[in-house]
N, C-alpha and C positions, 0 to 999 in steps of 0.2 A: 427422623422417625416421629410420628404422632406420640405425646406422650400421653395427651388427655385432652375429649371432647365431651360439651355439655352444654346443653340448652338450660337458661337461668328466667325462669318466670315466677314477676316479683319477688327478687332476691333470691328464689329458690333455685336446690338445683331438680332437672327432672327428668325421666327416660325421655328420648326422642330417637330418629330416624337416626341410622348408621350410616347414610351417604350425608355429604356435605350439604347440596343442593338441595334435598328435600328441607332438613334440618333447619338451613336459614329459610328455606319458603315458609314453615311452619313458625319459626320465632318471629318473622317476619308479619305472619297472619296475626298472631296473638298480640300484637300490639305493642302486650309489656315485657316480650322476652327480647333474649339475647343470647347466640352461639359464641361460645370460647371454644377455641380451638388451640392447643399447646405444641408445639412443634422444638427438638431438641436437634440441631442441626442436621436440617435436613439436605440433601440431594437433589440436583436441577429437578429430576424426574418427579420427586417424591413431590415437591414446592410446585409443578407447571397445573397439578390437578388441583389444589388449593387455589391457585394465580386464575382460573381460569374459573373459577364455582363465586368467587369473590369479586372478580375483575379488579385486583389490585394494578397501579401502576406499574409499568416493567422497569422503570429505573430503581424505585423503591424494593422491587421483586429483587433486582440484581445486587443490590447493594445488603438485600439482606442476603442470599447466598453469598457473597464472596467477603461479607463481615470486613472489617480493619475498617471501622467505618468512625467519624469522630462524634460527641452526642451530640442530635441536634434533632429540628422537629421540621417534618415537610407536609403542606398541604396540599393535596392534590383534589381533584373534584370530586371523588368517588371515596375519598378515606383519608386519614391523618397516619401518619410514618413519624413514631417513636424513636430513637437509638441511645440505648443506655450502656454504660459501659460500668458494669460491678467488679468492682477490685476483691483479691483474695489477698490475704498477709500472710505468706511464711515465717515464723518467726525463727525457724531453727536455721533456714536459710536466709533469713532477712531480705525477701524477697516479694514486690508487691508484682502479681502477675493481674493483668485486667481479662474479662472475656466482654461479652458483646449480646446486649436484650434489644429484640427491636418489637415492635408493638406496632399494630395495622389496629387501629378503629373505625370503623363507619358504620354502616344504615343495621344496625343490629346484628355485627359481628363484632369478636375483639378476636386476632391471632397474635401469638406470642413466638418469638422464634429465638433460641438461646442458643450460643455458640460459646463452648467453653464449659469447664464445670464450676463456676462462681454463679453462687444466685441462686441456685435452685426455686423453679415457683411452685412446689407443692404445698411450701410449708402455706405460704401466700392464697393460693386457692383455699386450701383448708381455715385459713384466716378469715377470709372473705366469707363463705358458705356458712361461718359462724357468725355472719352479722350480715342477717339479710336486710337491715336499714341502711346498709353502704350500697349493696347489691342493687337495692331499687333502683339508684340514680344511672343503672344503664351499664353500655362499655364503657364510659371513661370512668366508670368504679372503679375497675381492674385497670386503668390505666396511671389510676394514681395510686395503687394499693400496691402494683409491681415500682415504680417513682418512688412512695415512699419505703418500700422494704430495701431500697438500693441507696438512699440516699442516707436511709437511719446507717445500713452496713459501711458507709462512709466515715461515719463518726468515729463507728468503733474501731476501724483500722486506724484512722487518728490518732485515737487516744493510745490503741498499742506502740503504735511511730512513735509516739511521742511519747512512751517509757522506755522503749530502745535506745530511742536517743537519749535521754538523758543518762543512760548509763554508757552510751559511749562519751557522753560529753566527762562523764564522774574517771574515766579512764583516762581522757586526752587531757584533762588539770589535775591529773595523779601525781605525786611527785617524778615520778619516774615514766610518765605520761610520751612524751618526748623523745623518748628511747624506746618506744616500744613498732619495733619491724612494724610497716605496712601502716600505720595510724592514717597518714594521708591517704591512700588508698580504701579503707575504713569509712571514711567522711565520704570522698567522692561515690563511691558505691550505693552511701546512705542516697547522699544528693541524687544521684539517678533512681531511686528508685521513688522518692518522694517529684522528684517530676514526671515519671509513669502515674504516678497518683493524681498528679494537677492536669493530666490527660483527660483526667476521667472526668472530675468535677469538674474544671472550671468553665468549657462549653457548655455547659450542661445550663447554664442561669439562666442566658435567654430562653431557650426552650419554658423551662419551668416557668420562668415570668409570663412568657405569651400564653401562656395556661390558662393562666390564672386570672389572666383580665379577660376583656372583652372581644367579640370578633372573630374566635377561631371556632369554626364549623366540628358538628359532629360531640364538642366539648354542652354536656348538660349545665346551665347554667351553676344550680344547686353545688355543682364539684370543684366552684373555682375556689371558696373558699379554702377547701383540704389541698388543691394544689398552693393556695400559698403558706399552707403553712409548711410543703414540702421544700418549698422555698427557701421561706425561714431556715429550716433544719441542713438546707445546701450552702449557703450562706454561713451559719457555722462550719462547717467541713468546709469550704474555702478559706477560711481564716484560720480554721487547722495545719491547711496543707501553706497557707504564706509565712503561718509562724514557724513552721519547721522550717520552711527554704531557710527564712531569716535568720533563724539560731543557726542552723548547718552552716553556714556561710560565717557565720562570727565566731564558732568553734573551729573552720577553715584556715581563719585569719588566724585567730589566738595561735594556734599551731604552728602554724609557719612564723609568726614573729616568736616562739617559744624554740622552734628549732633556730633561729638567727641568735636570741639571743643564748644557746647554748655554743653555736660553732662560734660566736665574736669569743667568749669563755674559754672555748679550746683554741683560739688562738692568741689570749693572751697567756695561755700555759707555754705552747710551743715557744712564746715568741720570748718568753721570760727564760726556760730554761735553754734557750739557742742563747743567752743573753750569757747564761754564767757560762757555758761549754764556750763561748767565743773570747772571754778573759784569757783562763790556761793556754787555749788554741792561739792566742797571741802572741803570750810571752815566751811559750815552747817554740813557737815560727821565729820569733826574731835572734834567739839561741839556739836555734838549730840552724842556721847561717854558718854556710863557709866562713868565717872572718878570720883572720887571725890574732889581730888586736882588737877586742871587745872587754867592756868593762867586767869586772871581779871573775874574768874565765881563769884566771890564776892562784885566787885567793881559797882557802878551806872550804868556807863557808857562804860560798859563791851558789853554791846546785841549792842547801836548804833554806837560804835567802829567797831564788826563785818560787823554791817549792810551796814558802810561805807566804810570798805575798798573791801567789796563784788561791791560796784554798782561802787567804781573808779576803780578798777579790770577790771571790763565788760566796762566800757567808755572806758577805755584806749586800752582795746581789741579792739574795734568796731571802736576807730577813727585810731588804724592801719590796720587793714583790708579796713577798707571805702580806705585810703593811698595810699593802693598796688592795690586796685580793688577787691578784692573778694567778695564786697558788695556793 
């Protein structure tokens, strides 16, 4: 569905024609105008009347219908093909879901095509129409104004990852950290979903870097600077999303050598008290023998002799074990 169309002359916004065709012949005449066109996942049919008023590429056309698309920038002879991928953070489900902004610029149009409910561009339109000194420099205004509204929302899903984490990390060096159902499960989950995160950003550089220099068509000179400093700001969010892989992975490790060194723990428990139960389990086996001539089976004090040198056997076990720690 169209979500929003509007002819932008010198920064402004202004009425124009309600067909497409007319719309860009007329921003087209004006010189200094430009149609935006906003499209919220649209339908083959809805997209072949825009594909066809614009002459967009059809691979670019297809790839924006059918979205799963990775970010990256395509130049084709008639327009430049954006694809941005803005992540959303669930924090009640700890869950980073991506959607999908693809961005068509050329000869005084920009279209926007969003798949997903991450991102919304109204806030971004409404941004822009309030600084018509961005709006001057053309479509790639809006192409780095939707760039950096995705890449700043980058950060800030960082920074929440990375207070989540840290309170899973303040749980898995709890004392009792260890013992607690599912911890490893806990991490790896994290770990997946900070790699759905490095999905988004980390193709995403080149694109941004070829912005920003020299040589790509359709790009107003005036904008490379605001792409790199979108750069900049992607380049932190990479170093976000390598720091979290890194600590997740060393909270991985702690964990599992924390779980090693609790089972070596329980099994010098088991192995200590199989140690004293295997004394009694001796002396009772070797007087429990059929014999008939075996030492002191005659005398009084034959059964309490056994029975005591069984229980100083087992103390004297149990206070070297207690000694060394295996109890």
């Amino acid at each position: 569905m169209i979500v929003d169309c509007a002819i932008y002359r010198d920064g402004r916004r202004t009425e124009g024609p309600a067909d497409f065709s007319d719309a860009l012949g007329e921003a087209r005449a004006a010189g200094d105008s430009f149609l935006w066109i906003g499209l919220h996942e649209p339908t083959e049919a809805e997209f072949a009347h825009v594909t066809s008023e614009f002459g967009l590429h059809p691979l670019a056309v297809e790839d924006a219908l059918k979205a799963h698309q990775r970010p990256k920038l395509e130049v084709y002879d008639d327009s430049l093909f954006l694809v941005l991928k803005p992540v959303v953070y669930d924090e009640a489900a700890a869950t980073v879901t991506a959607g999908e902004l693809m961005v068509f610029v050329g000869d005084s149009f920009v279209v926007t095509v969003r798949h997903g409910e991450g991102a919304p561009l109204a806030a971004v339109r409404r941004r822009l129409e309030e600084d018509p000194q961005v709006l001057r420099h053309g479509p790639t205004a809006v192409m780095y104004a939707v760039s950096d509204a995705v890449v700043d929302h980058y950060i800030s899903v960082g920074a929440e990852l990375q207070n989540d984490l840290e309170a899973l990390e303040a749980d898995v060096f709890a004392p009792d950290g260890g013992d607690t159902k599912g911890t490893a499960a806990r991490i790896y989950s994290f770990k997946r979903q900070v790699l759905e995160f490095r999905r988004a950003t980390g193709p995403l550089a080149d694109p941004m870097l070829r912005l920003a220099g020299a040589g790509v068509p359709f790009v107003h000179e005036s904008t490379r600077p605001f792409f790199r400093d979108v750069s900049d700001h992607l380049t932190r969010a990479n170093e976000y999303v390598e720091g979290l892989d890194r600590l997740l992975s060393d909270i991985l490790n702690a964990h599992l050598a924390q779980m090693g060194v609790r089972q070596n723990n329980d099994m010098r428990k088991i192995s200590a008290w199989a140690a004293m139960a295997a004394v009694p389990t001796m002396v009772a086996g070797i007087y429990g023998m059929n014999f008939e001539h075996m030492p002191e089976l005659g005398t009084v004090w034959g059964y309490p002799a056994a029975v005591a040198v069984m229980a100083g056997a087992v103390l004297a076990l149990h206070r070297l074990f207690k000694r060394r720690g295996w109890l």
